[in-house]
C-alpha positions in Angstrom: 13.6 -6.7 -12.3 10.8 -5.6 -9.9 7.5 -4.3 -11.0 8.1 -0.9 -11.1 5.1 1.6 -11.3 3.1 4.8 -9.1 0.4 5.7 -7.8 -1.8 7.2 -10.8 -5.0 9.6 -11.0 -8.4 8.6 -11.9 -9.7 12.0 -12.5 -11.6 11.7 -15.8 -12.0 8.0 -15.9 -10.1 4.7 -14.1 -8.6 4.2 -17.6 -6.3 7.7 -17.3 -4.2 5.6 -14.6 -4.3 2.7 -17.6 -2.8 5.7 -20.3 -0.6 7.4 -17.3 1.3 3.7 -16.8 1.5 2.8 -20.6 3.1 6.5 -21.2 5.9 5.8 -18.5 6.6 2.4 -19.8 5.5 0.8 -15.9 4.2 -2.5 -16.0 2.5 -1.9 -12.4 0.1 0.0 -10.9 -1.9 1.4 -8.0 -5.1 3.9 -8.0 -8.1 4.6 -6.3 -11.4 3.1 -7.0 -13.2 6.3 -5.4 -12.4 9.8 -3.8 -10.5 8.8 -0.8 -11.4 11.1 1.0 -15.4 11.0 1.4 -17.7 7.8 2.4 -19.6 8.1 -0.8 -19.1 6.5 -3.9 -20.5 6.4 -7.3 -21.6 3.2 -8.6 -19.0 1.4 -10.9 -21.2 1.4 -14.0 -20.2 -1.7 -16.2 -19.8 0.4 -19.3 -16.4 2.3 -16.9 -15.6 -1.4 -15.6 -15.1 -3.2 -19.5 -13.3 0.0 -20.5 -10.6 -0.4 -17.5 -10.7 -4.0 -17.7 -9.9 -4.0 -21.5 -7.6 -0.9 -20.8 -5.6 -2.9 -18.7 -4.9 -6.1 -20.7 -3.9 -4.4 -23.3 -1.3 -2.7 -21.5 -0.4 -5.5 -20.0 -0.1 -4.6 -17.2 1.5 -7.6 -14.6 -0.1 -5.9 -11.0 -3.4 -3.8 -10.4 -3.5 -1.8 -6.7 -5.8 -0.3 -5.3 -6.0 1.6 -2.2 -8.6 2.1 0.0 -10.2 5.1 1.5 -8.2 6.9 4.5 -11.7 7.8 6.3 -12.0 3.8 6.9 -11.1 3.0 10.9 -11.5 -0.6 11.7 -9.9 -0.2 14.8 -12.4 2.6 16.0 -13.9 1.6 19.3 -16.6 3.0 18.8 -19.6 0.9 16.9 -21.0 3.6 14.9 -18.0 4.3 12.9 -16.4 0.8 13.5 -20.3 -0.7 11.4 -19.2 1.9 9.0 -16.0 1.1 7.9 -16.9 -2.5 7.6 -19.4 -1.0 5.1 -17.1 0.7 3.0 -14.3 -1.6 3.4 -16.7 -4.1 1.6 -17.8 -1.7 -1.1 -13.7 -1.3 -1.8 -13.1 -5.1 -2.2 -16.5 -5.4 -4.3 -15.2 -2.3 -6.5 -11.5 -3.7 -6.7 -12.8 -7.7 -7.7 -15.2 -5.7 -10.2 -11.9 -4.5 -12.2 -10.6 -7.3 -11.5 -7.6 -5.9 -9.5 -4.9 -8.2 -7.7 -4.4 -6.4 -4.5 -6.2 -4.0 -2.3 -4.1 -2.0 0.3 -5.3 -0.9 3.6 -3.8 0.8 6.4 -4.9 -0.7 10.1 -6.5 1.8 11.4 -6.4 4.1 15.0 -7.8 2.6 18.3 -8.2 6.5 19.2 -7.4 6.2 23.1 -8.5 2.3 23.5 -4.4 0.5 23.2 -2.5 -1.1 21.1 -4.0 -4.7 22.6 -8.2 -4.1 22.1 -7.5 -2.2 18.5 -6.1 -4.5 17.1 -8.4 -7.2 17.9 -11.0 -5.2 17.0 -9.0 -5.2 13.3 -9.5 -8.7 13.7 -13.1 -8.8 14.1 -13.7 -6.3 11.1 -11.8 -8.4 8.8 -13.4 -11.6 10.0 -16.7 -9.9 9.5 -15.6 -8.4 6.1 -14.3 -11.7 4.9 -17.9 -13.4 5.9 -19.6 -10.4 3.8 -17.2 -11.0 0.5 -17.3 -14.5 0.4 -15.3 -15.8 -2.9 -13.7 -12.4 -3.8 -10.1 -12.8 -5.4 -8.8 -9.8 -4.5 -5.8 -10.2 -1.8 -6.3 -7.4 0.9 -2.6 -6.1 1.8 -2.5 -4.4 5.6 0.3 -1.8 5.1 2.9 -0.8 7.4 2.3 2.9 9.0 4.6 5.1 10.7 2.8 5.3 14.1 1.3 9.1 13.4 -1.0 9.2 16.7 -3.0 6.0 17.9 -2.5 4.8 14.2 -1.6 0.7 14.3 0.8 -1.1 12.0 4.0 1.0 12.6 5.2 -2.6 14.4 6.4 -5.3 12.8 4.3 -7.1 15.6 0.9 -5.4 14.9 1.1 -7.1 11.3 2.0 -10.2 12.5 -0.3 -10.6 15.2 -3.2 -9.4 12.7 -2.2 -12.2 10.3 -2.0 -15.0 12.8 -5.4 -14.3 14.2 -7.7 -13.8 11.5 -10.0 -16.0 10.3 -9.3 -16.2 6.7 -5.3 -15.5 6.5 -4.8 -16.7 2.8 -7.1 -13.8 2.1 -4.6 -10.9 3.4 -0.9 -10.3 2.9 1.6 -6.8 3.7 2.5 -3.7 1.6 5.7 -2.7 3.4 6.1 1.1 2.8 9.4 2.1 3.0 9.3 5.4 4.4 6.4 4.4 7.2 8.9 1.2 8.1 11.6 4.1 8.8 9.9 6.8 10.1 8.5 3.6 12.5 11.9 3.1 13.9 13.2 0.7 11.4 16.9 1.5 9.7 17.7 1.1 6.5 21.0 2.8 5.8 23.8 0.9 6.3 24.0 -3.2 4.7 23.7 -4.0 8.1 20.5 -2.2 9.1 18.0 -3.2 5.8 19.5 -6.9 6.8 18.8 -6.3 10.3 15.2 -4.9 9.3 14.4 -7.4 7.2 15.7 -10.1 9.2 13.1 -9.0 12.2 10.0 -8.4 9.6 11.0 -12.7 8.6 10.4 -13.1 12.1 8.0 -11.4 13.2 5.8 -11.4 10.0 6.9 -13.4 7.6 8.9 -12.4 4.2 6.4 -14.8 2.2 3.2 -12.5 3.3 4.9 -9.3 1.8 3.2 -9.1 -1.8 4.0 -5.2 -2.8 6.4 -2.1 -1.9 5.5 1.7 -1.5 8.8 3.1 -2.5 8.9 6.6 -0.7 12.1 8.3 0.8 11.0 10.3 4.2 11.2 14.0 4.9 11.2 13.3 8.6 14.2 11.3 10.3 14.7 7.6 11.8 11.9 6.8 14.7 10.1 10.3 13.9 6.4 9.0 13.9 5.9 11.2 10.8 4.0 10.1 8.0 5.8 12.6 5.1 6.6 11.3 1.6 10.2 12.9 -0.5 11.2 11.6 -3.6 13.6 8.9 -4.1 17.0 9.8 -2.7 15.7 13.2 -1.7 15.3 12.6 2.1 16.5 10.7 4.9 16.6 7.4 3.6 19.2 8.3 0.8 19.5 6.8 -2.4 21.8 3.5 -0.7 18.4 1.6 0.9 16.7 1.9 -2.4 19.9 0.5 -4.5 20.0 -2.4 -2.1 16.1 -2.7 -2.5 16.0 -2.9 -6.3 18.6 -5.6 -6.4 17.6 -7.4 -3.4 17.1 -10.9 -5.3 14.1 -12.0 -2.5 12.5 -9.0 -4.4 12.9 -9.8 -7.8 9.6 -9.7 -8.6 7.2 -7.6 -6.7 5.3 -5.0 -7.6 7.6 -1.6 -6.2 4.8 1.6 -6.5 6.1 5.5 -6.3 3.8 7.5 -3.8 6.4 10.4 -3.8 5.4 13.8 -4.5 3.7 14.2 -8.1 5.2 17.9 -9.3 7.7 20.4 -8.0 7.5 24.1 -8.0 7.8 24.3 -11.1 5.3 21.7 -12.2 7.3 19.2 -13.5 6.0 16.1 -13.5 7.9 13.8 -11.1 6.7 10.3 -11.4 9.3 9.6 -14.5 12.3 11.4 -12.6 11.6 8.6 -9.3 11.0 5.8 -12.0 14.1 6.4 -13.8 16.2 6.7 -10.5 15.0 3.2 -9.5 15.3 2.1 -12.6 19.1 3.2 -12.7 19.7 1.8 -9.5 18.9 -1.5 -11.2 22.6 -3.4 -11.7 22.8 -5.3 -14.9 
């Protein structure tokens, strides 16, 4: 059975997304190491990083995630914000080999007007220059698959590919395919033949042995759409179908599958155990 788990909060302490995964029975997990959404960070204090890192082996939990901040752009042409995302990108792997995580997702980044072509080398070169910085760190960095919103890189199978063949240091990254980015990118998954198709192409193109986790999200926003907008499982334009064949797909057996869906309805019920349990019924014994 795949490694089912979510994305859980951190708000009053990184052991909360420890308790939150332990209370829904998931044996996987991803969470954020710092607010995602500034530069700054907070010091991991090593009182906080015992309390997770016990936290966490008693659950037992089998996969750590964590995701890195969305203000990061190592594509940016631009050296002043290109210098700074190396910079935090750095402090993210230093924070997630600190609690001892297994993986660290990021997404690509924009080239903002410069092309496909020169942003994505310049991925390259920020990696490389990472990788030099972190010497020895564990963690596997995982480039995840977008869905093309704007300049944003990674929405083709090719980007990934081409970013794994040319860095430095490729035993130190790997992919976190997200299924709703893959189809809002263009790629089908509704019909036998299309997730065979898709996943024929991301064996050629990338390579099925660099995939290491899932972000299981359905898509508000149709096929090809370019729109980066998460539904719950079987609530969108995927349908429930891709995510049977997903679950049982034997290639994927094992890996870690993490909810980003929505976290409450209108209602404020909490969602994460009604996507869980879906998945988890897709499951066929």
């Amino acid at each position: 059975m795949p490694l089912f788990g979510a994305h859980f909060s951190v708000a009053g302490g990184l052991t909360n997304a420890v308790d939150t995964a332990m209370r829904f029975g998931c044996p996987a997990l991803q969470l954020f190491t710092k607010n995602a959404s500034q530069w700054a960070a907070k010091p991991l204090v090593d009182a906080d990083v015992d309390a997770y890192r016990k936290a966490a082996k008693a659950a037992k939990l089998k996969c750590q995630v964590a995701h890195d901040s969305y203000l990061i752009n190592l594509a940016a042409p631009g050296d002043e914000l290109f210098l700074k995302s190396i910079d935090a990108f750095n402090s993210e792997i230093e924070r997630a080999e600190r609690l001892g995580l297994d993986y660290l997702v990021m997404h690509p980044g924009a080239h903002v007007g410069s092309g496909d072509d020169a942003g994505l080398q310049r991925v390259v070169d920020g990696l490389d220059e990472s990788a030099r910085r972190t010497a020895g760190a564990k963690v596997k960095v995982l480039i995840e698959t977008t869905a093309g919103q704007g300049t944003t890189l990674g929405w083709k199978f090719e980007h990934l590919g081409y970013l794994l063949k040319h860095v430095q240091e490729p035993k130190r990254y790997g992919v976190c395919l997200d299924t709703c980015h893959v189809f809002a990118a263009g790629y089908p998954l509704g019909t036998d033949a299309e997730y065979a198709e898709t996943f024929q192409k991301f064996d050629e193109i990338v390579g099925l042995k660099h995939l290491k986790v899932f972000h299981v999200n359905d898509s508000v926003k149709g096929l090809g759409c370019r729109v980066d907008r998460h539904a719950g499982i079987g609530l969108g334009s995927i349908g429930d179908a891709a995510f049977q064949r997903l679950v049982n797909d034997p290639r994927f057996a094992k890996h870690p599958m993490i909810l980003e869906t929505p976290k409450e309805d209108a209602e404020k019920n909490e969602l994460d155990p009604v996507n869980l349990a879906k998945l988890q019924g897709f499951m066929i014994s």
